[in-house]
N, C-alpha and C positions, 0 to 999 in steps of 0.2 A: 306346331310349326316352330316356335321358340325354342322347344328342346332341339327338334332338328337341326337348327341352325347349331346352337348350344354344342352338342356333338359334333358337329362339324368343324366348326370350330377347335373345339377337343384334339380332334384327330390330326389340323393342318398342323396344329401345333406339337403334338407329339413328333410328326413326320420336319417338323422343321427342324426341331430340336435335335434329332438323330443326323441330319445334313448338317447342322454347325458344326456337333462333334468331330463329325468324319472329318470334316473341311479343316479344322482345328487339328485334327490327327495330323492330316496328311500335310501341313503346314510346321507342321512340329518334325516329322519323318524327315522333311526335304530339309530343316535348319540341323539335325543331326547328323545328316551326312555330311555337310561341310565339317564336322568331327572330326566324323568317323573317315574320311575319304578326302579330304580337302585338295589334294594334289589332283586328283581325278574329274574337277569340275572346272576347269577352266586358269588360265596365268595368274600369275603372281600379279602382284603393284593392285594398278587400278584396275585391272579384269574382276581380280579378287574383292578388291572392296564394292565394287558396283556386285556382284555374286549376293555379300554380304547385306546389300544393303537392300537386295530387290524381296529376299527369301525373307529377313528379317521384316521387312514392311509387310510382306505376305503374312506371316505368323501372327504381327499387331492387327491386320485389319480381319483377321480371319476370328481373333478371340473380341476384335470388339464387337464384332455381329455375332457373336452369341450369348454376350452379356448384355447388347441390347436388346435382343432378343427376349430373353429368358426376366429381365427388367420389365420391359415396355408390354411385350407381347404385339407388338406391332407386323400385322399382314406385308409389311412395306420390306420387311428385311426377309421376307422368302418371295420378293418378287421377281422378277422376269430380271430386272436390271442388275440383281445378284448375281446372274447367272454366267449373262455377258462380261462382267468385271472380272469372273474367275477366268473367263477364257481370258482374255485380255493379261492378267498374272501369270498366266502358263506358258503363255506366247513369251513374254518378260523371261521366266526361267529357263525356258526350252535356249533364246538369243542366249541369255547371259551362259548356261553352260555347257557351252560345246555347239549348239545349232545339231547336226546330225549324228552327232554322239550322245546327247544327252540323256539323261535316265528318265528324263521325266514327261515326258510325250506323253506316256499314259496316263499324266494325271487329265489329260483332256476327255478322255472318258470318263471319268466322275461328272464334268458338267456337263458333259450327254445324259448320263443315264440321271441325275437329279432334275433335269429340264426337260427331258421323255416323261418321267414316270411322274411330272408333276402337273406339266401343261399340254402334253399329250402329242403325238407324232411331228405335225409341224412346226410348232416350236425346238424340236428335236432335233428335227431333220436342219432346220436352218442352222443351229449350233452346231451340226452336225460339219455342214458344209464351210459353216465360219473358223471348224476346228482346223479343219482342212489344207484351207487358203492360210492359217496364223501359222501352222507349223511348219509348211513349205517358208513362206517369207521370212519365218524366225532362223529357218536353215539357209537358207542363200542370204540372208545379209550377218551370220554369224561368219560365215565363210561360203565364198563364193566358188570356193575348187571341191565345194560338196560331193561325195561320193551319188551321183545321179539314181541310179538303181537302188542302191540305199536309201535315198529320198521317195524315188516312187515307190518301193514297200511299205514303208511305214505309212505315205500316203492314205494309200489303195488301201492300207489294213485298215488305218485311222476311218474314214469315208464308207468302208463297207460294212466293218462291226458297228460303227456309230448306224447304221441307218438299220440294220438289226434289229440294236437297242432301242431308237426310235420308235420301231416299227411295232414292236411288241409291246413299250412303255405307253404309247399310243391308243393299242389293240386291251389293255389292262383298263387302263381309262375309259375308254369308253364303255366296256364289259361293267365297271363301276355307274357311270350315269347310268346303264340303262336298267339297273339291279336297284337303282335308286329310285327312278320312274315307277317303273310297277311297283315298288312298296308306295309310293305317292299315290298313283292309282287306284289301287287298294283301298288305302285307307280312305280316296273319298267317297268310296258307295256306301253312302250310309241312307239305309231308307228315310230317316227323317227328314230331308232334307230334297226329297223328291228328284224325278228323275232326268225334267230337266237343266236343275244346276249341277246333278253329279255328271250329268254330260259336260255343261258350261265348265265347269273344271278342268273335267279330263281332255278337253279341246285347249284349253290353254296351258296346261301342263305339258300337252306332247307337242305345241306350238313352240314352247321357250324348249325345248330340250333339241328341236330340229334346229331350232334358232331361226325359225321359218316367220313369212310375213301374213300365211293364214293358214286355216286349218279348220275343213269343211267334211261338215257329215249330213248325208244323204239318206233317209230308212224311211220305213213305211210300215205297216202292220199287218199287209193285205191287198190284192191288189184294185181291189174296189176305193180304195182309200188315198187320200193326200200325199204327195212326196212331204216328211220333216225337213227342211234345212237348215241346221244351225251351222252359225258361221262364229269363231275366234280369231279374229285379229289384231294386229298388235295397235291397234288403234282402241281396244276395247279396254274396261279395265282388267284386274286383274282375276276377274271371278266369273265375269260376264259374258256372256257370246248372245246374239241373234237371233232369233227363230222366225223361219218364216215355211210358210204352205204354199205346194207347188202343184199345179195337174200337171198330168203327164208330159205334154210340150214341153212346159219349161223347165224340166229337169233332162228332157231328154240330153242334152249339151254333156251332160256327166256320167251320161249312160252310155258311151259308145263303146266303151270293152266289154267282153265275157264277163257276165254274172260272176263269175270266181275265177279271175285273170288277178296276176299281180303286176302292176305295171310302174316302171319307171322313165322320165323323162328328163334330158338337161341337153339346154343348148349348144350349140356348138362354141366354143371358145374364142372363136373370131370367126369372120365370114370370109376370109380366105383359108380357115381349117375347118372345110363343113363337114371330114371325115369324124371330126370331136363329136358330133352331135351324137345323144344316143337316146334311140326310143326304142323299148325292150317289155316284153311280157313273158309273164312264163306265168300257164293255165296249172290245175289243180294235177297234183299227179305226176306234173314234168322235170327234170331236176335240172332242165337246159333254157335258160331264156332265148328267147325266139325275137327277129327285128318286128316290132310293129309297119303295117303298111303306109309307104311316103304318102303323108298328108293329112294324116289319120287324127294327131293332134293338134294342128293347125288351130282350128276352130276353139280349142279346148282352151288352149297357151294364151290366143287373145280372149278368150274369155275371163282368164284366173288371174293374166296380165304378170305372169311368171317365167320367171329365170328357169327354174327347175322345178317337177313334182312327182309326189308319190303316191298311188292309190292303192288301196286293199280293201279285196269284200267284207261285208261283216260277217261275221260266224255266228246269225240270227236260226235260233230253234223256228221262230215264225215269224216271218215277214223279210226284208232283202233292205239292202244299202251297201253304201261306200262311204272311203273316207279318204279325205283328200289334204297331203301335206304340200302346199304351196310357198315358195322360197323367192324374192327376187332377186334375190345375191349370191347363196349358198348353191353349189352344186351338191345336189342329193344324188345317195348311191344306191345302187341295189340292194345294198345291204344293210341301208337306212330303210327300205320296200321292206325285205324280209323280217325286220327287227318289227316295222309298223303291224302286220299281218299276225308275230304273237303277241306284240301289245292288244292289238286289237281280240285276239282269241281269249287274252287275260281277262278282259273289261268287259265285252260285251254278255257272258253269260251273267253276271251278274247283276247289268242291267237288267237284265231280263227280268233277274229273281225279283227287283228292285220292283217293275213294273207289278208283278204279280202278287206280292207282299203288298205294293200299295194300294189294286185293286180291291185284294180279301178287306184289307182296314177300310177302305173305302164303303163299302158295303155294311160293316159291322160299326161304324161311325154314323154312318146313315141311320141304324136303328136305333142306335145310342140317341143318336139326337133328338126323336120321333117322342122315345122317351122323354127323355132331359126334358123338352119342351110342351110335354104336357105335363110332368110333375112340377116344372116350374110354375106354370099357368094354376095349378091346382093351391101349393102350397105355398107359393109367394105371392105373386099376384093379385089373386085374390083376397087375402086378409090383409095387402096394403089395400086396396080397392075400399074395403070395411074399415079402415083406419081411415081411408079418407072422408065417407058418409058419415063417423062419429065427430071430425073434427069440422066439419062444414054445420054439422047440425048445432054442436057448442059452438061455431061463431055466429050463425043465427038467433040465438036465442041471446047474445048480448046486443048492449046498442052501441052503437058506432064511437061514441067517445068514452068505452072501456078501455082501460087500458091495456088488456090480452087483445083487444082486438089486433091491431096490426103486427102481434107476433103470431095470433093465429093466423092473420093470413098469408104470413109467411110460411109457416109449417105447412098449410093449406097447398099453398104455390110448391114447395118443395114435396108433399107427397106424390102430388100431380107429375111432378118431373121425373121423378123416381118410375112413376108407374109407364109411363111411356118409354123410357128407357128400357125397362122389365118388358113390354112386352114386341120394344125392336128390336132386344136380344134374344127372346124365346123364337120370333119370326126369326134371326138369322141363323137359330142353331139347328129350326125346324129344316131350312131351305138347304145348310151349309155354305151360305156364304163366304167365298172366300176373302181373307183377310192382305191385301195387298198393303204395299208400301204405302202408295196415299190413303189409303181406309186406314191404318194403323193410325198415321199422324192425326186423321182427321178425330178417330176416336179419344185417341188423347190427348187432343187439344181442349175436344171438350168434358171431358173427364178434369183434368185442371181448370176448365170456367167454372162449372162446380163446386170445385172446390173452393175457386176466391170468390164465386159468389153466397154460397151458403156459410163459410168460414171466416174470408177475408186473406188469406192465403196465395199469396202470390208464385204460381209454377211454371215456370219458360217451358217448353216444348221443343227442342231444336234437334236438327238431321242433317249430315251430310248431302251434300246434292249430290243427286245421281242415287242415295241406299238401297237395295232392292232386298227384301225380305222375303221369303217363300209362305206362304200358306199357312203352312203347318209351326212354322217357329215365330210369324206375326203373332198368332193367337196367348202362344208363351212369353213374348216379350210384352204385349198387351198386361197380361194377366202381372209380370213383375212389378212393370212401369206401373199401375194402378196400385198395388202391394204398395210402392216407396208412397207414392201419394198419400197413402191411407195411414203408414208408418208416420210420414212427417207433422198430418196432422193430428193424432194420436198421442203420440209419446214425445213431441217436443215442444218448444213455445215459437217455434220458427212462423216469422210472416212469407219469409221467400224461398223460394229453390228453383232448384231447374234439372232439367234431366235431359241428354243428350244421346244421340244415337250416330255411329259410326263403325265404317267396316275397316279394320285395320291388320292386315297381315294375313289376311282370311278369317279372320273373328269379330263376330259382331261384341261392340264395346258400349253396355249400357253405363253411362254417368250417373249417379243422382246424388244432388247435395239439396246441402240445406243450410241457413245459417243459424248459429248456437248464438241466441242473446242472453242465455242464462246460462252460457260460459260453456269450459270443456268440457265434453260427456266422458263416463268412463267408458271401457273398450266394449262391445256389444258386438250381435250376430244377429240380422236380422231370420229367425227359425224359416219363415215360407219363402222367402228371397231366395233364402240359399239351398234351401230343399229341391225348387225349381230350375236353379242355376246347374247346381248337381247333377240333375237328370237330364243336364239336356248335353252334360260333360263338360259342362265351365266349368270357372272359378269366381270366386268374389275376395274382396279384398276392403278393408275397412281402414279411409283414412282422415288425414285434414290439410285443405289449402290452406295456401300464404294466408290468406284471409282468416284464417280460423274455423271455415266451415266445412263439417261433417262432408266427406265424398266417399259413396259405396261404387264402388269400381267394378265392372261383371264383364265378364270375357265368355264369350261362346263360340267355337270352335262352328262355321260354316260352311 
């Protein structure tokens, strides 16, 4: 996601930088012409100096926004407010030379087409409109005995080509978001990570890209079986969505279109325009949307408590659903439906795959475990078991005020601990227990008493509120988190650490420090950490707080 952004980045800035130059051109073109042409732009005296002094403050403010630019890198000088300044300077030139004669009306179409192709129709169209209104007024108050027809052309050209540009600059942009989504999508069906977070994703991925207020999917498996409902909305966090299980009643509410209808719905625009309102389907096969029947969403709207929405089948090899983009502000289009209908034909087969890859593992995990847990039982278990019988029989045979005794009944005490451990873990690996967010903490919480009570070793535990971990990536951050523990007491003379868990940007971020009383360590790679970290497609990173203590940094992509 970091790269993502990183490229993104990249590119606003390339595209920014190609907008200073031009802007920087055409500011240098318009100071030329008073050159090359000076009699042709306007009187002598003070016409001419105010000429002079509008084009010249044009050219200054046009090179220092691209040396601060190409300086700072600052978002803030390719913003919106750019764009209106330029109009604003063209209006200035358009007045100062000539009003209806001037040459330079068409620079107004440069900040059309850089505020189209950057912020996308409606920002365009309103610059489009603002060009419009600045060039008329720049022409009636340069001279009021204006050639009228002359004005209305250039108008009418100004107003119709800009909304063109707009229109296409707009239709490019979004063509971009939506080529960016499905690579997001994409990339997050990753069977590891199981099937109901790569949904929870992809619900709030095509959530912020509607710019919608929810975004509801509906499927089943069978129709002997439960309605799924998960729900994303912008009240959730950024990873998370809802699941809930429906019989048939209470899902009916979502089922009232054709099993494979596309449907669009948005209010009317006021309630004295109830002609605005449009509720429209179009079935499998038709290339004409059809009016749905008055009434028909009634129930649905105060249901969803939406402005606007958009539904599409799912494209399931087996079993049926929908999916539901709900807005309370934005008017969604048909062509927001259509766009949802191949998102949805993108994603959903390889849920599928997702499902049927995790069942095979599922199964071949099962026997794994069946294993695992009787070779544990055989060859660990047991000869701690005989380690314990040899060390209870040698504190038996001293007397009470030896002095091995109460370290052997320590050892004692701790083999015991050990063994009961050994075989809650061979039971959960027998049963496959899953490994949830509070089971994780709760295990290594006591994994760290352990350790300060056998060692003295002080290890904080600490989690973001709210973390959710899946199953399948508990059991590997387990297995890390316990690696640091084993490292710290091993290879350092550290009494304290801590190790912290949090989800940040989509990646879960494992902490673990430690403090150095026998000073700086040289640079090291912890080998199993990062083996681990590796395969699961993070990164680690080896550093030291203010404080001076050792922090191994782990990033896993979720």
């Amino acid at each position: 996601m970091e790269t993502e952004r990183g490229n993104a980045r990249n590119r606003d800035a390339a595209g920014a930088s190609m907008v200073f130059i031009m802007r920087l051109l055409l500011a240098l073109s318009a100071v030329m012409t008073l050159f090359i042409a000076p009699g042709d732009l306007g009187k002598a005296g003070a016409q001419g100096l105010l000429i002079w002094l509008v084009f010249t403050a044009y050219l200054l403010h046009s090179a220092i926004l691209l040396v601060a630019a190409r300086r700072h890198g600052n978002p803030f000088w390719h913003g919106k407010l750019v764009y209106w300044l330029d109009l604003v300077w063209y209006a200035l030139m358009v007045y100062c030379s000539g009003g209806g004669n001037s040459f330079f009306f068409p620079f107004f179409f440069f900040v059309i087409l850089t505020a189209s192709f950057q912020w996308g129709f409606d920002e365009g169209a309103r610059i489009t409109l603002a060009s419009t209104l600045a060039l008329a007024a720049a022409t009636w108050l340069a001279d009021y005995d204006t050639n009228q027809a002359h004005l209305l052309l250039r108008t009418t050209f100004l107003l119709a080509l800009g909304y063109m540009i707009s229109y296409w600059g707009g239709l490019g942009l979004i063509q971009r978001r939506r080529l960016a989504l499905l690579r997001k999508v994409s990339q997050l069906s990753n069977p590891r990570f199981g099937v109901d977070q790569t949904i929870a994703s992809m619900l709030q991925q095509t959530r912020r890209f509607y710019h919608a207020s929810n975004c509801l999917l509906l499927m089943r498996n069978g129709p002997d079986e439960l309605w799924q409902l998960h729900s994303a909305g912008a009240q959730h966090g950024a990873r998370e969505a809802t699941l809930s299980r429906l019989p048939e009643g209470a899902a009916a509410p979502l089922l009232v279109f054709q099993p494979h209808a596309l449907v669009q719905y948005a209010r009317a625009l006021h309630v004295r325009l109830p002609r605005t309102l449009e509720a429209r389907t179009r079935s499998a096969g038709q290339p004409r949307w059809q009016p749905l029947p008055e009434g028909s969403c009634e129930q649905l709207v105060d249901l969803l408590d939406a402005h606007s929405f958009i539904s599409a089948p799912l494209p399931l090899r087996k079993g049926e659903g929908r999916i539901y983009v709900v807005s309370d502000q934005h008017r969604l289009s048909r062509g927001d439906a259509v766009f949802l209908q191949q998102l949805a034909a993108q994603v959903f087969p390889v849920i599928e795959n997702i499902v049927l890859l995790d069942r095979l593992a599922s199964d071949a995990a099962f026997r794994e475990r069946q294993k695992i847990a009787r070779d544990l039982h055989d060859s660990t278990i047991q000869p701690y078991i005989g380690l314990r019988h040899g060390i209870s029989a040698v504190r038996q045979s001293l007397q009470e005020e030896h002095p091995c005794s109460a370290e052997l009944d320590k050892l004692l005490h701790m083999t015991s601990e050990v063994i009961n451990d050994m075989r809650l873990f061979a039971k959960n690996v027998r049963q496959g227990a899953a490994r949830q967010e509070g089971e994780l903490l709760v295990a290594l919480r006591r994994q760290a008493n352990q350790v300060r009570e056998f060692y003295g070793i002080q290890i904080a535990i600490t989690a973001e509120a709210g973390l959710t971990v899946s199953d399948r990536l508990a059991a590997e951050v387990f297995q890390i988190a316990n690696e640091g523990m084993s490292n710290i007491r091993k290879h350092t003379r550290a009494r304290y650490g801590s190790i912290d868990l949090s989800n940040v940007d989509g990646q879960l971020r494992i902490r673990i420090e430690n403090d150095t009383p026998e000073g700086p360590v040289a640079p090291f790679l912890p080998g199993s950490i990062a083996e681990r970290t590796v395969a699961l497609g993070g990164t680690i990173e080896i550093g030291r707080t203010a404080q001076g203590a050792t922090a191994v940094h782990i990033a896993i992509p979720v």
